[in-house]
N, C-alpha and C positions, 0 to 999 in steps of 0.2 A: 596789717594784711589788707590788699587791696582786692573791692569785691564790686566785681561788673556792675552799672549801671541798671541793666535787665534785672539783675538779684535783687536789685533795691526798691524796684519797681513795681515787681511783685509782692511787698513785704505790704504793703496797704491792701492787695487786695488778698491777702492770705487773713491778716482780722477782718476784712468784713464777711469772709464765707466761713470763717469759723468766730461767732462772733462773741464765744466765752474767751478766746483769749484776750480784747479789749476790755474784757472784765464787764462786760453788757448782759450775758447770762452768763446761769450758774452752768456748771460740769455736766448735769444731766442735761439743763436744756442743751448744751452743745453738741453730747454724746445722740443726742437726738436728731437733731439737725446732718450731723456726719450719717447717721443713720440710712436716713429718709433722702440723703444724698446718693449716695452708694445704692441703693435701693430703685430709685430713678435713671440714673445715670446706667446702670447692668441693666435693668428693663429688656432691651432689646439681646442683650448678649446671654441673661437667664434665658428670655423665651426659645433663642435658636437652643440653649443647652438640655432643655427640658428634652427635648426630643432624643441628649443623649443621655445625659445623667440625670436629669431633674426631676424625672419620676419613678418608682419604685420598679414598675412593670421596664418602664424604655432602659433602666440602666441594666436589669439584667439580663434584656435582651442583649446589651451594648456587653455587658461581658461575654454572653455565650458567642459574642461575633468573635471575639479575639481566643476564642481556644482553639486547637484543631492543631496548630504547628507544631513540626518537630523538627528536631536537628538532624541534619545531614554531614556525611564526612566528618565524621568522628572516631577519636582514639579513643578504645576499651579503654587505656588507663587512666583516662581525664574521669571520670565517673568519679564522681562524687554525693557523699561521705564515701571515702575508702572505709574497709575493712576496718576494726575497733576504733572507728571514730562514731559515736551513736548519738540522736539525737536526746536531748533530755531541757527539760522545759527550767527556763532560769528561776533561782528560788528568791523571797524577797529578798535577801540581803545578798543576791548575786547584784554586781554594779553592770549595768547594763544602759547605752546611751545616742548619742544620735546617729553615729553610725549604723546600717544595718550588715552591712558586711563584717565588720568587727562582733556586733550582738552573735551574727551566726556562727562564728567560729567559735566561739566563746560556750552558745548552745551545742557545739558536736565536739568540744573541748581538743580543739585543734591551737587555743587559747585554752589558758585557764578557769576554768568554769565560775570562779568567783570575781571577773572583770578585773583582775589588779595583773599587767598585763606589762611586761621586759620589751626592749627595743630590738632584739635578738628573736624572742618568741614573736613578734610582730612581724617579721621580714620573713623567717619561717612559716607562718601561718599565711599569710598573705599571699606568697608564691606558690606554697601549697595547697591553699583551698582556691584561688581565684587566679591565679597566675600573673601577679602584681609583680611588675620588674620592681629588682632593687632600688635604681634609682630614684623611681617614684617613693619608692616606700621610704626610703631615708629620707629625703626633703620633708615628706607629710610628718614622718615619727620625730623629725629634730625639734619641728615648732611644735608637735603635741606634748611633749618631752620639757622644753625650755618652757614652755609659758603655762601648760595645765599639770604637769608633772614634778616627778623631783630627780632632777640630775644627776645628785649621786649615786642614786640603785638604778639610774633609767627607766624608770617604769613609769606608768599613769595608770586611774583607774578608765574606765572604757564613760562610766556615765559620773560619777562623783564621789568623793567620800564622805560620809555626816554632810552632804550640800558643799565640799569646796572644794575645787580644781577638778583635777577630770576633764572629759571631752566637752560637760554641758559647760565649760566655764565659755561665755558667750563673748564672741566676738576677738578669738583669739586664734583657733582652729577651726570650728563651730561659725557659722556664720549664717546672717539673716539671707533669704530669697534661697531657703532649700526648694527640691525638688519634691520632697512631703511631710517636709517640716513647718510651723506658723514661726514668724520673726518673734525672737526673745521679746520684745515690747510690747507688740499685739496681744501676744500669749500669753502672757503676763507671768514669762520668766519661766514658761512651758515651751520649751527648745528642743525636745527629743521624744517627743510622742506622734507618732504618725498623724495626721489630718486627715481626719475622714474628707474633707469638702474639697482638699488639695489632690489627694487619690483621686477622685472621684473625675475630678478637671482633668486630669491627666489620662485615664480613661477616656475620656472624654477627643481628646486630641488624637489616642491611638487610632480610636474609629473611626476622624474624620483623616487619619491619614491613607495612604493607599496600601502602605503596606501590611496596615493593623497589628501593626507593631511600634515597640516601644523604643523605636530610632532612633537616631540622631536630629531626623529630623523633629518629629514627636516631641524628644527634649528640649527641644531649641526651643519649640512652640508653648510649652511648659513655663520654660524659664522668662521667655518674656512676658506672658502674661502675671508671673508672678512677681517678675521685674516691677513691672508696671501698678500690681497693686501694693507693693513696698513702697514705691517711690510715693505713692498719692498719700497712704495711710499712717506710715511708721516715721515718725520726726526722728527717731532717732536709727534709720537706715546709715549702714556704716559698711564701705568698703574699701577698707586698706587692703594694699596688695596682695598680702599673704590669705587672709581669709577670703578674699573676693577670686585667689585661683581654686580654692577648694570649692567653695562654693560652684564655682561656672563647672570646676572638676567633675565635683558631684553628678550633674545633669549628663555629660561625657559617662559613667562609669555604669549608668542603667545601661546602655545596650554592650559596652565592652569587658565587665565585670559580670552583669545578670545574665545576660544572653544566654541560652541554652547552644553550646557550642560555640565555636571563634563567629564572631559578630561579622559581618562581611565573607565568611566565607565558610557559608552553610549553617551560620548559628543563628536562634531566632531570639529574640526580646520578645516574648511574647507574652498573654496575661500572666498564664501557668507560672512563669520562672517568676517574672516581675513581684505581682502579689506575695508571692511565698518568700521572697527571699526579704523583701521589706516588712513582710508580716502586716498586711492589709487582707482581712478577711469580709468576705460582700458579706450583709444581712439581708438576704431577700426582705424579709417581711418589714422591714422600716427602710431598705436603700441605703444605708449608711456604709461605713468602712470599720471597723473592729480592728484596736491595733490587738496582736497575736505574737507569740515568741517567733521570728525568725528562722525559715527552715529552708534548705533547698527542696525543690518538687521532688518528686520520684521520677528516678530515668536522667539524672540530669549531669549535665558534662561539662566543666570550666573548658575555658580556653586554652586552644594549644599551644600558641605561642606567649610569650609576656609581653603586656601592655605597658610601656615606661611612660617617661616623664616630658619628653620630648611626642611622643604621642597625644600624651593628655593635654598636654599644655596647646596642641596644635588643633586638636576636636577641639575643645573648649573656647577656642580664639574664635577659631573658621565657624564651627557651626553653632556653637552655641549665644557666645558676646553679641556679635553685629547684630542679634534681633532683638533687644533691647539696653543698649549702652549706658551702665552706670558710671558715670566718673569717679574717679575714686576722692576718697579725700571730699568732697562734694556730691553726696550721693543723690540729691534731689534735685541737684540741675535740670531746670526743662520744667519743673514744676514749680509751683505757688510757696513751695515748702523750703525752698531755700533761702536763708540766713545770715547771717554773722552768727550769729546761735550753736546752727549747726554743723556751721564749717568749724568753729573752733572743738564743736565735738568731736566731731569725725578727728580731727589732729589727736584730739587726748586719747579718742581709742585705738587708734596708732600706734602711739608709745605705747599705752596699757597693754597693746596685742602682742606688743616684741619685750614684754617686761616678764622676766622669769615668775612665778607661781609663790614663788618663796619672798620675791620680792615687793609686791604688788601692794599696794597700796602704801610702800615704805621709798624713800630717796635709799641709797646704797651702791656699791660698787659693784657691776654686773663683770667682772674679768673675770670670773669662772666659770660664767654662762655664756661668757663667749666665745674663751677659749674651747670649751666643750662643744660647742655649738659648728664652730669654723671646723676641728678637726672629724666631724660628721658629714658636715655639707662639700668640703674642697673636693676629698676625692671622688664626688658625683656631680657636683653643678659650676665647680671652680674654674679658673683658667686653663685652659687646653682641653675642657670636655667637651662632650657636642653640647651642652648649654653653656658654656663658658660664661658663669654671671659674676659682677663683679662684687665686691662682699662689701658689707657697708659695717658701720658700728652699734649697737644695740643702746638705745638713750635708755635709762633710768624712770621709774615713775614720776608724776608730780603730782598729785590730788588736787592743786590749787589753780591748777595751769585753767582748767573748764570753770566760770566760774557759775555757773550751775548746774554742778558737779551732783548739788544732794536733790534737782526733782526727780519725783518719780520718774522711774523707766530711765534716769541719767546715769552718767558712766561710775557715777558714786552713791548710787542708792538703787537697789536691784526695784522693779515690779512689785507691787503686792502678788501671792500667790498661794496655789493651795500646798502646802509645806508635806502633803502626804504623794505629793507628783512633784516634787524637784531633787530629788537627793538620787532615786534611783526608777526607772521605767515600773509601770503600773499596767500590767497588760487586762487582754479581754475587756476593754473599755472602745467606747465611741468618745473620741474626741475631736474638737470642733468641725462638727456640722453644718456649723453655719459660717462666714467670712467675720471673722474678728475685725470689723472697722474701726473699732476702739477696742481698748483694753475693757474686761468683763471681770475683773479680779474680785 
């Protein structure tokens, strides 16, 4: 593998500013050092934020700026929950995961209320609670399906089962630089619990934008900042294709998914819908964010028409990408953080990302998950569709291919973590408050 000049460049001065990787201090004094980096370096970007988020009093003024909106030009029957779909709050062993679209349907049992969730009740629910074109939805359900699921009944669960597969399985569907998610490594294997300190940023960008609302443009503003502390913080930042379009997806799906009414035409993104449907609840008296089960607001109305796939794919290019470019395959280009290391990473979680669930950490023949796989995606993304993509073939696991596959937070050895937050969501909790510049495990 041939790796630029500039990459190797960098590679001296990434040990001296982290200087426990030359083995010169130990883990804490590093984690320290990254610390008191982070810490200096935000100085000037805290202080502008305090005025929006950063103190108890200014963020609840910054939320009461964003209520007031309401949807215009809307159809009576777009009102959602319909008639005997009722809200009810998920129990612990409901599986529940980083989606919040999927949690909420899941919560008004438009989905099965115990998160274990068919590829059929997913296109039905989808269309019907948010107005998700088929074809988007088949592309998302094929790789949730083939890589965190099981093929033969089509199903997945929504957050995991006993901790395996499922949507939290990281970096497959699930992917690091959410929009109020912390990256699987930082988090330390905490991939679907809302972020208090992420919410809060995001906030943050609705008020300084003009519309105080939660945009396209807002998002875009979101994602690059979040881009950008992936890229500095998380060595093991990873964007192969597949997960790097949900992910950009993701930030697209706040205003044309949450919107209270068609986004563009007369529907608002505004705090009301936003909050409630992610389940970010403000604490005046500490400032923080409270993840909470997943609800639509009251009075609230999906979109009239379907949002596809060629949509998403298009917001997500146009407004989202160009403000902060990850390369794929290479996701810390532009920074200190890039490798031989972690290029080879980035390739092993690749393969791991397009490796069926059943297969995953084994060599085997995937010709029944690809067969499966191709007769799901042809008749939406195939030759002669408006994506017309061309299909490639599904490679096989190798555990050996990375060969430091078992350190922590690598693609063969998960995070330390707390084992009572990874299997299924832990609501009415504040979780990270603060910016995870290292792992806190």
């Amino acid at each position: 593998m041939k790796i630029n000049q500039a990459a190797l460049l960098a590679l001296p001065a990434l040990s001296s500013a982290f200087p426990g990787m030359g083995g010169v201090a130990s883990k804490a004094e590093t984690e320290k050092f990254i610390r008191r980096q982070y810490e200096a370096e935000n100085l000037e970007k805290r202080q502008t934020l305090t005025t929006l988020t950063g103190t108890i009093a200014a963020l609840a003024s910054t939320v009461t700026g964003l209520l007031g909106s309401v949807a215009s030009s809307v159809d009576p029957s777009n009102l959602r929950p319909e008639r005997d779909f009722t809200y009810q709050a998920p129990a612990s062993t409901d599986s529940r995961g980083p989606c919040p679209g999927l949690n909420l349907l899941a919560n008004y049992n438009y989905l099965p209320r115990n998160g274990h969730v068919t590829f059929g009740q997913v296109i039905n629910a989808t269309s019907r609670g948010f107005n998700m074109g088929a074809d988007l939805a088949t592309v998302l359900l094929v790789f949730a399906i083939l890589t965190d699921g099981d093929i033969a009944t089509e199903s997945f669960y929504l957050g995991s089962l006993n901790g395996v597969g499922g949507l939290n399985r990281h970096s497959t569907v699930e992917a690091d630089v959410s929009p109020n998610r912390e990256d699987y490594y930082l988090g330390c294997g905490d991939n679907h619990h809302v972020s208090s300190r992420l919410f809060a940023q995001n906030v943050g960008y609705a008020y300084l934008s003009s519309s105080k609302q939660f945009d396209l443009g807002t998002m875009g503003n979101q994602y690059a900042a979040s881009a950008s502390f992936s890229k500095k913080y998380n060595p093991y930042l990873y964007y192969f294709p597949f997960p790097q379009i949900v992910s950009l997806g993701a930030f697209a799906f706040y205003p044309n998914f949450f919107s209270n009414g068609t986004y563009g035409a007369g529907g608002v993104a505004n705090y009301e819908s936003i909050s409630s449907i992610i389940g970010a609840k403000f604490i005046k008296s500490t400032g923080q964010f409270q993840y909470v089960p997943e609800q639509w607001p009251a009075y609230w109305y999906r979109r009239a028409t379907p949002y596809g796939a060629v949509q998403a794919l298009t917001d997500a290019l146009v407004s989202i990408y160009p403000k902060n470019i990850i390369v794929p395959l290479a996701s810390q280009a532009g920074t200190p953080n890039l490798s031989a290391r972690d290029l080879l990473c980035d390739i092993y979680q690749g393969i791991n990302s397009i490796t069926p669930l059943g297969l995953a950490g084994a060599l085997g023949a995937t010709a029944e998950g690809v067969t499966w796989a191709l007769s799901k995606l042809t008749p939406v993304i195939g030759a002669g569709t408006t994506l017309g993509c061309p299909l490639s073939t599904l490679s096989p696991n190798e555990n050996t291919f990375f060969t430091n596959a078992s350190s922590t937070g690598g693609p063969g050895k998960n995070p330390a973590s707390s084992t009572a937050h990874t299997g299924n969501n832990v609501y009415n909790k504040v979780y990270f408050p603060v910016a995870p510049v290292v792992p806190t495990c």
